[in-house]
C-alpha positions in Angstrom: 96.6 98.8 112.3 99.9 99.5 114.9 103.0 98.3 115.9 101.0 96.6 118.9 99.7 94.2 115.9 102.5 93.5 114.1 104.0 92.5 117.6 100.7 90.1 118.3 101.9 88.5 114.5 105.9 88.0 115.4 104.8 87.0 119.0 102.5 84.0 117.7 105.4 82.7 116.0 107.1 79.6 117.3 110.6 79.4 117.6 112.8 79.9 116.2 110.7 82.0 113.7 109.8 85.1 116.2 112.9 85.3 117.2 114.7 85.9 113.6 111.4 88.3 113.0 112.2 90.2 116.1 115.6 90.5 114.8 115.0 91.9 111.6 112.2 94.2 112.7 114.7 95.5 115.2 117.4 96.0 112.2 114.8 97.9 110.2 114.1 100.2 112.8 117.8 101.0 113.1 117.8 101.7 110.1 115.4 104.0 109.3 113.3 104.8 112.9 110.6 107.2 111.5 109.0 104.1 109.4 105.5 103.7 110.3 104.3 99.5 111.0 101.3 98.1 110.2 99.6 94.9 109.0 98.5 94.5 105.6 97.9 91.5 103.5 97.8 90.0 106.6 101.3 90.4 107.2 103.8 93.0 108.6 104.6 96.1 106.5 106.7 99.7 106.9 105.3 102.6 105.3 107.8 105.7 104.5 105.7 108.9 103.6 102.0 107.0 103.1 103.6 104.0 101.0 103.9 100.9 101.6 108.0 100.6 101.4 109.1 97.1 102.7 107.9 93.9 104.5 108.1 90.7 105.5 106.2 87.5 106.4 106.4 84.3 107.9 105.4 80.5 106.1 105.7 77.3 107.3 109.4 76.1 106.0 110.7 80.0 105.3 110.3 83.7 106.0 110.2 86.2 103.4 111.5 90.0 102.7 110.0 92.4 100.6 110.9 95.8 99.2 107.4 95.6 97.4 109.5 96.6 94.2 110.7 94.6 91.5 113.6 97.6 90.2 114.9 97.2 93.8 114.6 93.4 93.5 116.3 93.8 90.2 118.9 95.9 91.4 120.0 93.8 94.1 119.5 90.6 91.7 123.8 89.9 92.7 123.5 90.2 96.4 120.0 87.8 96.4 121.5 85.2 94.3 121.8 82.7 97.1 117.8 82.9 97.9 114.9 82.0 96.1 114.1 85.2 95.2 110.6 86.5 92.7 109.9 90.0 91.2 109.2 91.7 94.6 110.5 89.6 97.4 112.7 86.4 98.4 113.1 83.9 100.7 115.2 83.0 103.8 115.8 80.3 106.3 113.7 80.8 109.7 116.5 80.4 111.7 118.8 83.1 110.0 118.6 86.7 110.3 119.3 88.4 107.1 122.7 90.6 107.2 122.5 93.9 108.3 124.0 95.2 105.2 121.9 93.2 102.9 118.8 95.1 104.5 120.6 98.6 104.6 121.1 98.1 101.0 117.5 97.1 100.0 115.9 99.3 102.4 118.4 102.5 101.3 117.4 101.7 97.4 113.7 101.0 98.5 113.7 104.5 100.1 115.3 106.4 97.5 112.6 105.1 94.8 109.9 106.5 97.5 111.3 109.5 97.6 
């Protein structure tokens, strides 16, 4: 699985879906360029070092974020308090990009934990 793939998934999206999808792929890969992209679970997913480190999805009313860890999710339980959040990921309006900082944050502590 490539980034050719997880472009076929954001590209099947209708709007305005792909383009919020676009935009947070492109903020991940600010962030941290050397993250590796691949579909699993049928959805988009970075790897950092071999693991699976974050990822995200798209439903049919919401998108979702994932830093595949519940300590990071626990962490960062303040700053996800306005989304409907679980133990590994949360929620977020289709037509909304997350904040930068928000993903800098999750992504940073995400990281860190993979060493």
């Amino acid at each position: 699985m490539s980034e050719s793939e997880v472009t076929a998934y954001i590209e099947a999206l209708e709007e305005p879906k792909r383009s919020t999808l676009l935009a947070l792929r492109q903020t991940i890969l600010e962030i941290e360029p050397s993250l590796e992209q691949v579909i699993a679970w049928n959805t988009p997913q970075f790897k950092f070092k071999g693991k699976y480190a974050i990822g995200f999805a798209a439903f049919k009313k919401h998108l979702t974020f994932s830093p595949q860890s519940a300590q990071v999710m626990a962490d960062h339980e303040n700053q996800l308090a306005d989304y409907v959040a679980s133990k590994s990921s949360f929620q977020f309006a289709v037509d909304q990009p997350l904040p930068k900082a928000l993903v800098a944050s999750l992504m940073k502590a995400r990281l860190e934990e993979l060493g």
